[in-house]
N, CA, C and O of each residue as an XYZ file, in Angstrom:
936
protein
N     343.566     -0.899    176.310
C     344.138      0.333    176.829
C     343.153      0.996    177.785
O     342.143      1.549    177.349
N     343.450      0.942    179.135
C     342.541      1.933    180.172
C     343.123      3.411    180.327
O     344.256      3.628    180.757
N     342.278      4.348    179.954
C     342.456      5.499    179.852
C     341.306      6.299    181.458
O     340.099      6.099    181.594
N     342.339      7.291    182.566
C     341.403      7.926    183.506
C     340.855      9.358    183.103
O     341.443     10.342    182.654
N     339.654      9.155    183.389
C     339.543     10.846    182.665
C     339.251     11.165    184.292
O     338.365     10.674    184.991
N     340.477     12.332    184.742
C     340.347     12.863    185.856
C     339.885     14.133    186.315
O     340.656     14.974    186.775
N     338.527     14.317    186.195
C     337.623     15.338    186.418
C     338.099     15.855    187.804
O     337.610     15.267    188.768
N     338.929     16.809    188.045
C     339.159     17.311    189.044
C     338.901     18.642    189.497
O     338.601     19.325    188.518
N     338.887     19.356    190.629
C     338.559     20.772    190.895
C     339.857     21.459    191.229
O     340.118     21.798    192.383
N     340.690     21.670    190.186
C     341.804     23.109    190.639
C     341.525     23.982    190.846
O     340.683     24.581    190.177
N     342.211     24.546    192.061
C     342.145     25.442    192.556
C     343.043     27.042    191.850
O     344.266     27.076    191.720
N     342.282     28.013    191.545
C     342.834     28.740    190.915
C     343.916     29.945    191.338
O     343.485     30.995    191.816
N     345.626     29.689    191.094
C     346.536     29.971    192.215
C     347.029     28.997    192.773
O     348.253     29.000    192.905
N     346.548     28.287    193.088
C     347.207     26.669    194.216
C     347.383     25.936    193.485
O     346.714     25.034    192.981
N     349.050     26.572    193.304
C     350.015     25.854    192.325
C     349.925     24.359    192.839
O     349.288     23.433    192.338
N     350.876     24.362    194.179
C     350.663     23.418    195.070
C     349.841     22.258    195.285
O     349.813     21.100    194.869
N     349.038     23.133    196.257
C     347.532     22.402    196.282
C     347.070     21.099    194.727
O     346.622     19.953    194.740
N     347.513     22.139    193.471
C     346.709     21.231    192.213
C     347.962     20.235    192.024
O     347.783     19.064    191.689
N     349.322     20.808    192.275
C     350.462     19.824    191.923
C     349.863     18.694    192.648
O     349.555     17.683    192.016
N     349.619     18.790    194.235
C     349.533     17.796    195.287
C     348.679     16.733    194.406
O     349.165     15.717    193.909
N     347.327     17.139    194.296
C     345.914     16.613    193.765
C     345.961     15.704    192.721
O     345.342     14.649    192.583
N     347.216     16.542    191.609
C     347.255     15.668    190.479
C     348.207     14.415    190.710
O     347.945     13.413    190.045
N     349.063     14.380    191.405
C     350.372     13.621    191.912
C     349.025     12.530    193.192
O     349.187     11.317    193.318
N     348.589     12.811    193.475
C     347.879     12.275    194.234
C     346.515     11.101    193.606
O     346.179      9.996    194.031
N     346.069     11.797    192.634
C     345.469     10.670    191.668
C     346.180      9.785    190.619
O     345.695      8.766    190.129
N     347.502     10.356    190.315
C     348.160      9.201    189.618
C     348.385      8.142    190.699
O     348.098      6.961    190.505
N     348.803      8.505    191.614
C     349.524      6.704    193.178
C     348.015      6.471    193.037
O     348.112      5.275    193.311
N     346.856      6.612    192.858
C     345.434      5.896    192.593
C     345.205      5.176    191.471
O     344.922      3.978    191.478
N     345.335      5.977    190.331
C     344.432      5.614    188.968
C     345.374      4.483    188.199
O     346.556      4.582    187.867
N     344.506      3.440    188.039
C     344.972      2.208    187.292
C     344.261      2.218    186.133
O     343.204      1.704    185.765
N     345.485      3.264    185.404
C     345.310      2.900    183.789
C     346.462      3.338    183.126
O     347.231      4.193    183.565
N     346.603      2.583    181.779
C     347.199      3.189    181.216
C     347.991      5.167    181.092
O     349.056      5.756    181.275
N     346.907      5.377    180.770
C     347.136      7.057    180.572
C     346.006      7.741    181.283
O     344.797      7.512    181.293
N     346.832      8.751    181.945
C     345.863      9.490    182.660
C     346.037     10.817    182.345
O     347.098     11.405    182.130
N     344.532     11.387    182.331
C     344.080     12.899    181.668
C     343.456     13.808    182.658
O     342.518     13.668    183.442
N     344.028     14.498    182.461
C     343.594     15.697    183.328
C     343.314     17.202    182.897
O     344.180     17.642    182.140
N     342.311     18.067    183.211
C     341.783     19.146    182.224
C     342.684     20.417    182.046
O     343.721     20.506    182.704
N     342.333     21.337    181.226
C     342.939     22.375    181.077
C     343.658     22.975    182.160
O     343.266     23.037    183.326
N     345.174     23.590    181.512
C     345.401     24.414    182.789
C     344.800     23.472    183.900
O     343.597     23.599    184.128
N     345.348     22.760    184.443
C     344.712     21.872    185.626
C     346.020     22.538    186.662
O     345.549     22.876    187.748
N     347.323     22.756    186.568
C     348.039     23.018    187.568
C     348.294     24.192    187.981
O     348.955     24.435    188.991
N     347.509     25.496    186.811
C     347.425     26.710    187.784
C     345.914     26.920    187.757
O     345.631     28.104    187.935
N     344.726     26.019    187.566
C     343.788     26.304    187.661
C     343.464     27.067    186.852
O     344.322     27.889    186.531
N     341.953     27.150    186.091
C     341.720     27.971    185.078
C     340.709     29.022    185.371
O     339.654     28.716    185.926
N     341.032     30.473    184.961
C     341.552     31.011    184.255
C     342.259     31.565    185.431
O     341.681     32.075    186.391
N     343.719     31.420    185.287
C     344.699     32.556    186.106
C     344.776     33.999    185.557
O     345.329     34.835    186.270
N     344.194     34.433    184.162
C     343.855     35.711    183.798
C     345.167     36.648    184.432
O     346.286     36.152    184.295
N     345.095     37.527    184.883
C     346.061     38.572    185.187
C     347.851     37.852    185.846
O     349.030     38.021    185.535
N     347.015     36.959    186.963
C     348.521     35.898    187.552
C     349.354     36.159    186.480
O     350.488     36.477    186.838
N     349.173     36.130    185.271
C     349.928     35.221    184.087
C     350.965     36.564    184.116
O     352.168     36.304    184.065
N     350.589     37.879    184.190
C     351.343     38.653    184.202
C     352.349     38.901    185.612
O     352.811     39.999    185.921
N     352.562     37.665    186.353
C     353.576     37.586    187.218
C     354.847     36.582    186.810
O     354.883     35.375    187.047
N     355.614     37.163    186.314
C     356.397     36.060    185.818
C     357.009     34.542    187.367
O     357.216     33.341    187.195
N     357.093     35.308    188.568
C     356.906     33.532    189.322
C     355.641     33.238    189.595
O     355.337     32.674    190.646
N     354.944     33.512    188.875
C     353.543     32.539    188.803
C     354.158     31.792    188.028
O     354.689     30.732    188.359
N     354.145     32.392    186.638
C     354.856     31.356    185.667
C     355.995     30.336    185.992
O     356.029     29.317    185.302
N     356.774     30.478    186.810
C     358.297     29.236    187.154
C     357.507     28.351    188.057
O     357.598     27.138    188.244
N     356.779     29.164    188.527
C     356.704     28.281    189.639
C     355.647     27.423    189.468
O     355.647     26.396    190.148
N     354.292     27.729    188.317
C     353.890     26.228    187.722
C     354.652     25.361    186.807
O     354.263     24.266    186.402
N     356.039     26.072    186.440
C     356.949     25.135    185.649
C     357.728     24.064    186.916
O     358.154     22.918    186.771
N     357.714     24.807    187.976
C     358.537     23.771    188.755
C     357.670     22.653    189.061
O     357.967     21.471    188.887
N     356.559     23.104    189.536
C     355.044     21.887    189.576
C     355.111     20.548    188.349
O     355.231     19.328    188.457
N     354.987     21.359    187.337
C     355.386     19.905    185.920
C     356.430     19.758    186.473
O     356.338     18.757    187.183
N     357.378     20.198    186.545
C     358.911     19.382    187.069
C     358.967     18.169    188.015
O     359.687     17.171    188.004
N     357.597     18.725    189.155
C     357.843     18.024    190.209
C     356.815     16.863    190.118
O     356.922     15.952    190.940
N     355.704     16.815    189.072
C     354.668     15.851    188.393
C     355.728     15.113    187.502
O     355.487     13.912    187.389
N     356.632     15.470    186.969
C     356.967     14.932    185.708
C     357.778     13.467    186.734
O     357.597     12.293    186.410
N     358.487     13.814    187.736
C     359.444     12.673    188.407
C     358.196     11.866    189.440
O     358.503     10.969    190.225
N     356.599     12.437    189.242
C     355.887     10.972    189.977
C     355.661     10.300    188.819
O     355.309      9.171    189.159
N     355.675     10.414    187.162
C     355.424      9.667    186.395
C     355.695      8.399    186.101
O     355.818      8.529    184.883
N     355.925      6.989    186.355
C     355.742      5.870    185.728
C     355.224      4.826    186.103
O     354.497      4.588    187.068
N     355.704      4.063    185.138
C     354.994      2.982    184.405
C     353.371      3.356    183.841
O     352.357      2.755    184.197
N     353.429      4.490    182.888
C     351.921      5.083    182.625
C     352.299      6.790    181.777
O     353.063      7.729    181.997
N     351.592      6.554    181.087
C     351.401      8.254    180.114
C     350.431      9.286    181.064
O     349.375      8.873    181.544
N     350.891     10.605    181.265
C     350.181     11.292    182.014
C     349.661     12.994    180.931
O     350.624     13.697    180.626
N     348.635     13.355    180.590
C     348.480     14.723    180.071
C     347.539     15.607    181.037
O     346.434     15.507    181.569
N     348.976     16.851    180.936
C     348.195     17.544    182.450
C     348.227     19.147    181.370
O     348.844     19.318    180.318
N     347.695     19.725    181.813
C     347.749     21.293    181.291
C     348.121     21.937    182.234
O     347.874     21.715    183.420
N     348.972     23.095    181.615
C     350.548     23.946    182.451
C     350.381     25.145    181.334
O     350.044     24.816    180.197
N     350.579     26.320    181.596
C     351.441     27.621    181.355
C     352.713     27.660    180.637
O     353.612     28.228    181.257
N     352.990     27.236    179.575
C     354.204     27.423    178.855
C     355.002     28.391    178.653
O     354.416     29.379    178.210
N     356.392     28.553    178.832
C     356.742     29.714    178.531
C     357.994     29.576    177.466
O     359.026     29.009    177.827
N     357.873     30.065    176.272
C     358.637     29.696    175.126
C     359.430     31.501    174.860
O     358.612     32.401    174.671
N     360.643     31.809    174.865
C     361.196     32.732    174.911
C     360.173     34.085    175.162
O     359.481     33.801    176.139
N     359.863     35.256    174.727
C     358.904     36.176    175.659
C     357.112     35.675    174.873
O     356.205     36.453    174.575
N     357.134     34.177    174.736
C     355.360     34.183    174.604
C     354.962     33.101    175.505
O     355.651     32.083    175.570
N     353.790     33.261    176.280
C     353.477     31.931    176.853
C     352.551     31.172    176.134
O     352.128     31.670    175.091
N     352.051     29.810    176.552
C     351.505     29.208    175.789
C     350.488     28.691    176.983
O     350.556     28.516    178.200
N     349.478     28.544    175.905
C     348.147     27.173    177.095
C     348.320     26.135    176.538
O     347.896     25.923    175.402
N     348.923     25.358    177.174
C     349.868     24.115    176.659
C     349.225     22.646    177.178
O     348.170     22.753    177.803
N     349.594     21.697    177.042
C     348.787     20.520    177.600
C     350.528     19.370    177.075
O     350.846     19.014    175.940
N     351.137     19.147    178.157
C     352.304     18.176    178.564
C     352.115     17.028    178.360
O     351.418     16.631    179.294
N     352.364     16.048    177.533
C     352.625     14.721    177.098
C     353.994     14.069    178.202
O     355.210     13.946    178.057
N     353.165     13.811    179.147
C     354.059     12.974    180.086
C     354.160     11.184    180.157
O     353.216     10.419    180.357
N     355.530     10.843    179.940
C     355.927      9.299    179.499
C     356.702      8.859    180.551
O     357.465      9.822    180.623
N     357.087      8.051    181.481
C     358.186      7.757    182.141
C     359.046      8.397    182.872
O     360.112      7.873    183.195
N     358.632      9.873    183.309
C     359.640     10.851    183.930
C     360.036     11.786    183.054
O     360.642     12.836    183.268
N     359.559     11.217    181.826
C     359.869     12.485    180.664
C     358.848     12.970    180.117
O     357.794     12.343    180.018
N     359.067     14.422    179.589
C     357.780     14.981    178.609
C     358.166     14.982    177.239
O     359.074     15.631    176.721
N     357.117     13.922    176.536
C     357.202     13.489    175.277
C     356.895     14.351    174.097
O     357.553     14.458    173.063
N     355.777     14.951    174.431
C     355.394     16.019    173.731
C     354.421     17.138    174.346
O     353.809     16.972    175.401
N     354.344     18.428    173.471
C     353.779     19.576    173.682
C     352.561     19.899    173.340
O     352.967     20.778    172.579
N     351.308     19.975    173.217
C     350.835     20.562    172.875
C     350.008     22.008    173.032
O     349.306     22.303    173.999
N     350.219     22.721    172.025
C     350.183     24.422    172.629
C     348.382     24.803    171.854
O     347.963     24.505    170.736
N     347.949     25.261    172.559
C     346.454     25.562    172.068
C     346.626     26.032    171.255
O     347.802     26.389    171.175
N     345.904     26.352    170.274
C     345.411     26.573    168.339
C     344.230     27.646    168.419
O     344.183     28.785    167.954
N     343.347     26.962    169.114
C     342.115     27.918    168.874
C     342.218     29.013    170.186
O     342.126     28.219    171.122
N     342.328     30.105    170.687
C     342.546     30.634    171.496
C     340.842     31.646    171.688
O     340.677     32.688    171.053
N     339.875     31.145    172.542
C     338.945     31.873    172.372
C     338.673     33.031    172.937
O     339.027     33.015    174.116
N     338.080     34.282    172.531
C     338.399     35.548    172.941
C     337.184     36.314    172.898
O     337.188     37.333    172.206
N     335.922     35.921    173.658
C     334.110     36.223    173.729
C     334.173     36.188    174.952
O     335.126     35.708    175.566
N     333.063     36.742    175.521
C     331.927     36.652    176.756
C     333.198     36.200    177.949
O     334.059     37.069    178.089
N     333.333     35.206    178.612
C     334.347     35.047    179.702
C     335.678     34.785    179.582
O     336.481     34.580    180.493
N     335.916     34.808    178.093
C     336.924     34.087    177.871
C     337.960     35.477    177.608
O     337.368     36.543    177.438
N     339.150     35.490    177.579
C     340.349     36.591    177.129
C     341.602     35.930    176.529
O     342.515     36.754    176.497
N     341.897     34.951    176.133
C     342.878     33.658    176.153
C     343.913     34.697    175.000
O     345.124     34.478    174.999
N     343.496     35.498    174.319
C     344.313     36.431    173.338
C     345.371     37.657    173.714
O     346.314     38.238    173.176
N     344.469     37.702    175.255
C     345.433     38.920    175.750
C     346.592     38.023    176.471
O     347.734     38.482    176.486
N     346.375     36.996    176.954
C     347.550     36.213    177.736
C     348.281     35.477    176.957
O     349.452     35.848    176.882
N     348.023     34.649    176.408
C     348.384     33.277    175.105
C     348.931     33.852    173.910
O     348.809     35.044    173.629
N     349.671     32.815    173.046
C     350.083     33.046    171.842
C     349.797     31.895    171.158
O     350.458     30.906    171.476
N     348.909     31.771    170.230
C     348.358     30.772    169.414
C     349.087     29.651    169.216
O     350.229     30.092    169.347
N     349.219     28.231    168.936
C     350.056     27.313    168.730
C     349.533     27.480    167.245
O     348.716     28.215    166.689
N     350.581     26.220    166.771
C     350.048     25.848    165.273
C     350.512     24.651    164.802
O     350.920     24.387    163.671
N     350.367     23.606    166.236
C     350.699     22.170    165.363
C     349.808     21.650    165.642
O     349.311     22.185    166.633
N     349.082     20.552    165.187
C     348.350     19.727    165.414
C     348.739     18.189    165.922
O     348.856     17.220    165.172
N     348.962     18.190    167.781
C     349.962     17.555    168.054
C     349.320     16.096    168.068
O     348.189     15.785    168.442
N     350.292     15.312    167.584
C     350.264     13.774    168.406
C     351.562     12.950    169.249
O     352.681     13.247    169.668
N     350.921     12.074    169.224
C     352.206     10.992    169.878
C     352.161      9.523    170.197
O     351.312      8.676    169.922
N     352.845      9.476    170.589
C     352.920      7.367    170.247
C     352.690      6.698    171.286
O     353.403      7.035    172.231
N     351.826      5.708    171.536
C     351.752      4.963    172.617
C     351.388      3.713    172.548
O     350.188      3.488    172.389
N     352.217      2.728    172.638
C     351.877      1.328    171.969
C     351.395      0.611    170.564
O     350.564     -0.241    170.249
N     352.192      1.271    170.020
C     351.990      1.333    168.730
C     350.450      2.279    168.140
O     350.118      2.222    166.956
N     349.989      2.754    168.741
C     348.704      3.903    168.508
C     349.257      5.264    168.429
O     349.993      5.782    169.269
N     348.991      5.593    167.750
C     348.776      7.329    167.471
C     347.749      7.723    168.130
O     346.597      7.300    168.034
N     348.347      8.921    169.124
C     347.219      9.468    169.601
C     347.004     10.942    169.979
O     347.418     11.542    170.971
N     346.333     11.337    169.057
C     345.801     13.178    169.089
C     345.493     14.136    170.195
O     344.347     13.946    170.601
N     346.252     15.317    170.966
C     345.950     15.834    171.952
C     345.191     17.044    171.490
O     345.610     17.320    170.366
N     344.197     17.941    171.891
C     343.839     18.909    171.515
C     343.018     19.810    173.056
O     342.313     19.444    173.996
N     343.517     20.898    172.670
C     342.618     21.698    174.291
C     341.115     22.500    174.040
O     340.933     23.556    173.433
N     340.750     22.183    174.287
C     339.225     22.942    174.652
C     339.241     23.108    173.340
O     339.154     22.149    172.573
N     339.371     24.525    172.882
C     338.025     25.339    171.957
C     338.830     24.624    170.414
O     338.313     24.646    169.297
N     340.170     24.039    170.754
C     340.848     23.302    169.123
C     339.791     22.289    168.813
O     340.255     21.796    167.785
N     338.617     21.636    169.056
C     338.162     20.653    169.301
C     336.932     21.059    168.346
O     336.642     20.418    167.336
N     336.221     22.239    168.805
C     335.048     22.995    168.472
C     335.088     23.332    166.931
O     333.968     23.374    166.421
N     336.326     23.620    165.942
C     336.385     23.857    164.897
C     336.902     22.712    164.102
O     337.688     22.071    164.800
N     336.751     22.147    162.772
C     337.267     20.974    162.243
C     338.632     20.559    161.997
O     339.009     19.389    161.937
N     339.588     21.942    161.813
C     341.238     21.608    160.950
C     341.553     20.463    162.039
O     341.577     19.250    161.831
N     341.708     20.911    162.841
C     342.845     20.644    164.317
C     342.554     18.901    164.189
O     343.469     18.081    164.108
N     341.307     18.605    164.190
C     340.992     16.727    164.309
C     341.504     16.665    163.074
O     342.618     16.144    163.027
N     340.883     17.166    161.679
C     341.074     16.408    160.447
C     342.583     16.495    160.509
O     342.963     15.348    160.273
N     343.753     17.353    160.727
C     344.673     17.345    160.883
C     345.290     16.311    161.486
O     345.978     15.475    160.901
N     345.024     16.350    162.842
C     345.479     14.984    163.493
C     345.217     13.475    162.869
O     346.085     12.627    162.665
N     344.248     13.396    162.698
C     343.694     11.889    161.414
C     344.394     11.884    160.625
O     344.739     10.752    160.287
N     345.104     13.187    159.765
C     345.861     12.745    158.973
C     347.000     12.442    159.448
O     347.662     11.677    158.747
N     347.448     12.782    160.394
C     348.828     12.526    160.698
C     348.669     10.868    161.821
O     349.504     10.627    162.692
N     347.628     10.060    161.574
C     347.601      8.878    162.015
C     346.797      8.618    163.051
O     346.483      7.455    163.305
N     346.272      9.864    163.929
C     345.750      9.526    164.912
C     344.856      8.631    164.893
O     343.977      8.740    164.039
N     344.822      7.376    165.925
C     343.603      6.864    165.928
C     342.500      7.338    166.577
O     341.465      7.385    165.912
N     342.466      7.715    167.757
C     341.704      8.607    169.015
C     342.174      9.565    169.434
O     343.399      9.660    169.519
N     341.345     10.559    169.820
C     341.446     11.765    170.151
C     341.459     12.160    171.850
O     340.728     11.364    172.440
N     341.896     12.859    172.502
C     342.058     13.367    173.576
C     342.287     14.676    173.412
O     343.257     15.208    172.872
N     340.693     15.512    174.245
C     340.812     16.806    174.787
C     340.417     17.399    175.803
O     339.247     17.392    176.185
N     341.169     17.866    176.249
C     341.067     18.697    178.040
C     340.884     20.413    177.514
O     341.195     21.313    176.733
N     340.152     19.981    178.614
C     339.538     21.134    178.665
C     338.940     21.476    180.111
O     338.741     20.750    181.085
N     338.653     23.294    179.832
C     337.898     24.165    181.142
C     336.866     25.147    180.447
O     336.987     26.353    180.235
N     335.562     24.081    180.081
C     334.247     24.761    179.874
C     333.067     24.958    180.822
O     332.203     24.175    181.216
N     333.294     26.212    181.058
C     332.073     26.636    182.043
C     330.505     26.287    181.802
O     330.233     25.710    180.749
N     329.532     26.573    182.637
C     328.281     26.119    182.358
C     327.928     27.164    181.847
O     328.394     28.302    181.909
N     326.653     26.529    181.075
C     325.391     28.034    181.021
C     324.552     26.819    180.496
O     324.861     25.687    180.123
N     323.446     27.454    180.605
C     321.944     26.910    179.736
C     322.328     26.403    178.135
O     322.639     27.137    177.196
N     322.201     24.902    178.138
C     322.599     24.700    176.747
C     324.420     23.817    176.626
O     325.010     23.170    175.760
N     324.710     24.259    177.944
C     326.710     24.021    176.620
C     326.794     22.722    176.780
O     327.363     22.070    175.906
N     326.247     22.073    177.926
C     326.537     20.138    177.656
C     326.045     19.857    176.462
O     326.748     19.265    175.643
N     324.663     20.266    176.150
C     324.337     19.437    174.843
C     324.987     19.832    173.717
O     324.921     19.226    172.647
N     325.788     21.097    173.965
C     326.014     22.021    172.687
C     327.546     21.400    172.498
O     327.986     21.360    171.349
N     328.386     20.903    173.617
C     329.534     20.654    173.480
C     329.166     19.013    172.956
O     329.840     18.577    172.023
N     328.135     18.156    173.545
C     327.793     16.603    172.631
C     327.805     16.750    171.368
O     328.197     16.018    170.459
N     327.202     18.065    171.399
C     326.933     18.095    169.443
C     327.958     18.236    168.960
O     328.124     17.767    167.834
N     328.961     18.884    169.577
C     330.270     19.200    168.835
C     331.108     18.080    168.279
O     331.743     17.934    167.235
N     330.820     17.121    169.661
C     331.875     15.546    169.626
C     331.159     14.826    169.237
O     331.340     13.688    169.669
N     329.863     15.018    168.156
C     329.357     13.861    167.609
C     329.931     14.479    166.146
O     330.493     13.837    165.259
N     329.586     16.070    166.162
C     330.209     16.407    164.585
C     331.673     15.941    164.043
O     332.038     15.670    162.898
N     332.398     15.946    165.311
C     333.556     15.617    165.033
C     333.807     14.111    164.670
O     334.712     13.546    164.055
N     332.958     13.789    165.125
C     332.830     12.007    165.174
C     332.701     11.641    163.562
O     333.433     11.259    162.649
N     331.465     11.956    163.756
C     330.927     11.905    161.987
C     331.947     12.729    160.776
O     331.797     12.391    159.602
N     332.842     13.671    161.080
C     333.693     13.795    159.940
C     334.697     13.139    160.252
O     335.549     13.344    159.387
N     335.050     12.489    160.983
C     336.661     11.638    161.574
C     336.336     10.252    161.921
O     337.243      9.426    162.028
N     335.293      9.984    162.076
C     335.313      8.284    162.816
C     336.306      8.224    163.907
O     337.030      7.229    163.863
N     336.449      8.793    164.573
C     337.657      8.593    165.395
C     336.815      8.679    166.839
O     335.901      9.495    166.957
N     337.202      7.747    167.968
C     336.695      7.747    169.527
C     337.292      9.029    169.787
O     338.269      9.542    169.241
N     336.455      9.524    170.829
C     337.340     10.805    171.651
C     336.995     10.885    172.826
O     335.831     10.827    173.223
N     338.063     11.039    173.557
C     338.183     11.548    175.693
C     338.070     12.751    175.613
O     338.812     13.476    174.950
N     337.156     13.096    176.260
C     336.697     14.864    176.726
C     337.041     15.161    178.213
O     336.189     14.789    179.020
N     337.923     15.646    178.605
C     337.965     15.974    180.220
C     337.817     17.484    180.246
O     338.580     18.324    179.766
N     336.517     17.681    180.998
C     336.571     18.461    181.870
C     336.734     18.953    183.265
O     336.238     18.145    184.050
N     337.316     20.118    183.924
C     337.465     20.673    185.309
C     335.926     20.617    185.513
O     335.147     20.449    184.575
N     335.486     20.790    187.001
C     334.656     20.678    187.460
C     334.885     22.305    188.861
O     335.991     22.836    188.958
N     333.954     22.688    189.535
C     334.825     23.538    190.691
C     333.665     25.174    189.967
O     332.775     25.284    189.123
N     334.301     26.014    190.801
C     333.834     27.482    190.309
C     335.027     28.648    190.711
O     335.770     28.408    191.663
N     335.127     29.537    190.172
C     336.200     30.288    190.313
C     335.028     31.852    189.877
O     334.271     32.003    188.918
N     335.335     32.771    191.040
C     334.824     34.124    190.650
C     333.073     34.577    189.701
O     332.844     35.460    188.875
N     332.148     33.508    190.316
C     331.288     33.485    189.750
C     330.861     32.265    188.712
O     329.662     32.076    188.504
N     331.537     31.707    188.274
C     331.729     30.849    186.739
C     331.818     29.398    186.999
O     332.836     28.870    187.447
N     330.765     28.783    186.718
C     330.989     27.164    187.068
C     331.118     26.270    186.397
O     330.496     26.199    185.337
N     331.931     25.345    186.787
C     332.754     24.043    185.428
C     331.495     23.041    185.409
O     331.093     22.985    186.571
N     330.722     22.246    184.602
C     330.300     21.227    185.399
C     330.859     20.372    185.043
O     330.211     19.383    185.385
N     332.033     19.973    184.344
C     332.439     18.271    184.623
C     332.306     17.904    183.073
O     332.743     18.473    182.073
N     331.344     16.442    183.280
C     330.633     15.872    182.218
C     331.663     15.281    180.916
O     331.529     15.286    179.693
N     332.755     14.775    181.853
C     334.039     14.644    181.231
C     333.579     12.955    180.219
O     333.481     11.950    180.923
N     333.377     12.811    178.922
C     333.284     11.454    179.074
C     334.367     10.760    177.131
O     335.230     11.148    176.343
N     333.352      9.492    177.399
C     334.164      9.166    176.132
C     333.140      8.709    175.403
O     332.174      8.038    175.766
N     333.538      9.289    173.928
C     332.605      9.750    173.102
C     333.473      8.122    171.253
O     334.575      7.856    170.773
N     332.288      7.743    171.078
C     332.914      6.804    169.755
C     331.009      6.351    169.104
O     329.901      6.479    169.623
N     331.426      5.887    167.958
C     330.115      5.562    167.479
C     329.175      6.396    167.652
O     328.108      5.853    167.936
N     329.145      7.876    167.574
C     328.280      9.133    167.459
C     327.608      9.586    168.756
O     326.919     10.570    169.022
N     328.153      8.257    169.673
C     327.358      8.385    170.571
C     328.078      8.413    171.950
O     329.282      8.162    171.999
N     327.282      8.748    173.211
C     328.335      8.863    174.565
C     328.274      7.366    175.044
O     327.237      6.709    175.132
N     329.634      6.894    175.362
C     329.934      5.432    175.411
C     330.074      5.580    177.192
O     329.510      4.741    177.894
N     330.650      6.400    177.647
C     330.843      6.453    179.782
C     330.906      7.843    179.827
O     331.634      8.471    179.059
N     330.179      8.392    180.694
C     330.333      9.904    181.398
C     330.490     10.236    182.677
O     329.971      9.442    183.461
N     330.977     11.050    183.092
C     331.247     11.028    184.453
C     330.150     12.272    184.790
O     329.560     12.957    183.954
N     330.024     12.386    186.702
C     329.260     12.876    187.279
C     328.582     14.196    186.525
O     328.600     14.118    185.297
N     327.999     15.373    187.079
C     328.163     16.533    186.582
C     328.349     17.673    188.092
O     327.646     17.804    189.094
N     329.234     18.140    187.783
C     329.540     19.030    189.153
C     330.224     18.532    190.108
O     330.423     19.154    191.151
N     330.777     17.082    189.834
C     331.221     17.068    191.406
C     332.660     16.056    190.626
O     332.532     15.483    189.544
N     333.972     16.030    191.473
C     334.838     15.322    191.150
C     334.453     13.935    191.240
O     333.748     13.284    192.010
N     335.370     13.604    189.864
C     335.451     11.569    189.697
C     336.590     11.531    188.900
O     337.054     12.468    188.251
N     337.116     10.116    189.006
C     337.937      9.487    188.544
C     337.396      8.484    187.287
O     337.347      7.314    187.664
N     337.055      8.645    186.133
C     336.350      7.732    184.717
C     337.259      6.590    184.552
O     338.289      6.862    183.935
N     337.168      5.742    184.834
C     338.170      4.863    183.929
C     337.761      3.990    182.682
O     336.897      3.127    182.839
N     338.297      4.164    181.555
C     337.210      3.862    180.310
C     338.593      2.643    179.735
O     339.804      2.679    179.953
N     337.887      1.810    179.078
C     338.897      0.946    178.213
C     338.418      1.406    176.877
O     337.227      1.696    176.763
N     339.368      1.519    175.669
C     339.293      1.452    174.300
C     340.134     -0.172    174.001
O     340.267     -0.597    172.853
């Protein structure tokens, strides 16, 4: 199974622009399933946007218009959900032109740059889904950082894990986020894909460092700071 971890720079607002980008590395990437980071199609953090409701349609029309470049290949992109009056930070299980499954963020973090509480409404499944006979676990950013959300998924079959994400830099968070995906490692045995955005928005910089993580240890990583395309086999 070749899996792309597509470290890309969305642009925050350029619905468009990120629809184009992401639609533009699938006619490239030869693999199986391709991953792409948080909120990748309105760029992260749209913060206030969110309180425009055609911000909101109009990154729904974007998945609409990603969902019909999909096949022969699984695609997970992160989108703005909007579920009767709550939205969600969601991450799209894309199969064949169709979206297979949902997953809606869990851990919603709410410190220092983050506000995900004033916009978001918590999920509460611990999603998976099927792909060649594998179970396989989606989780966004900060669901990753605390234990339920994996041990959850393991129980429900997952073999490997996949999480996208939009973690900014500071002094410390690469090694601090390794430590996280080795802890997780060591209570789950389970491989895991980490994608991160890369780019800066309003001060705040992504660096990347998207890789795949099995045996406690980092197995392929991609650049830091600058866009790549990973292509990893499990």
């Amino acid at each position: 199974m070749k899996i792309a971890l597509a470290q890309i720079n969305s642009v925050v607002g350029d619905i468009d622009g990120n629809a184009k980008r992401i639609i533009s590395v699938l006619a490239k990437a030869k693999a199986d399933i391709v991953v792409f980071p948080e909120l990748s199609i309105t760029g992260y953090s749209p913060q206030d946007l969110l309180l425009r409701k055609n911000f909101i349609g109009k990154n729904i029309d974007a998945l609409r218009h990603i969902v019909r470049h999909v096949k022969n290949k699984t695609v997970i992109v992160g989108f703005v959900e909007k579920a009767y009056e709550s939205i969600y930070n969601s991450a799209a299980i894309i199969k064949d032109q169709q979206i297979q499954e949902i997953h809606r963020k869990i851990c919603l973090p709410n410190y220092t740059i983050f506000d995900e509480k004033r916009w978001f409404k918590e999920g509460t499944h611990a999603t998976t889904f099927q792909f060649k006979g594998m179970t396989i676990g989606v989780n966004i950013c900060e669901d990753i950082w605390l234990p339920e959300t994996v041990k959850r998924q393991k129980d429900r079959g997952a073999g490997f894990i996949v999480n996208i994400s939009a973690s900014p830099y500071m002094q410390g968070k690469i090694e601090a986020v390794e430590s996280v995906l080795k802890q997780r490692w060591k209570e789950n045995k389970l491989p895991m894909i980490y994608v991160n955005q890369i780019g800066g928005q309003d001060g705040i910089v992504y660096y990347g460092h998207s890789m795949y993580f099995n045996n406690g240890k980092i197995v392929k990583k991609a650049k830091d700071f600058e866009e790549e395309i990973l292509t990893v086999e499990l």
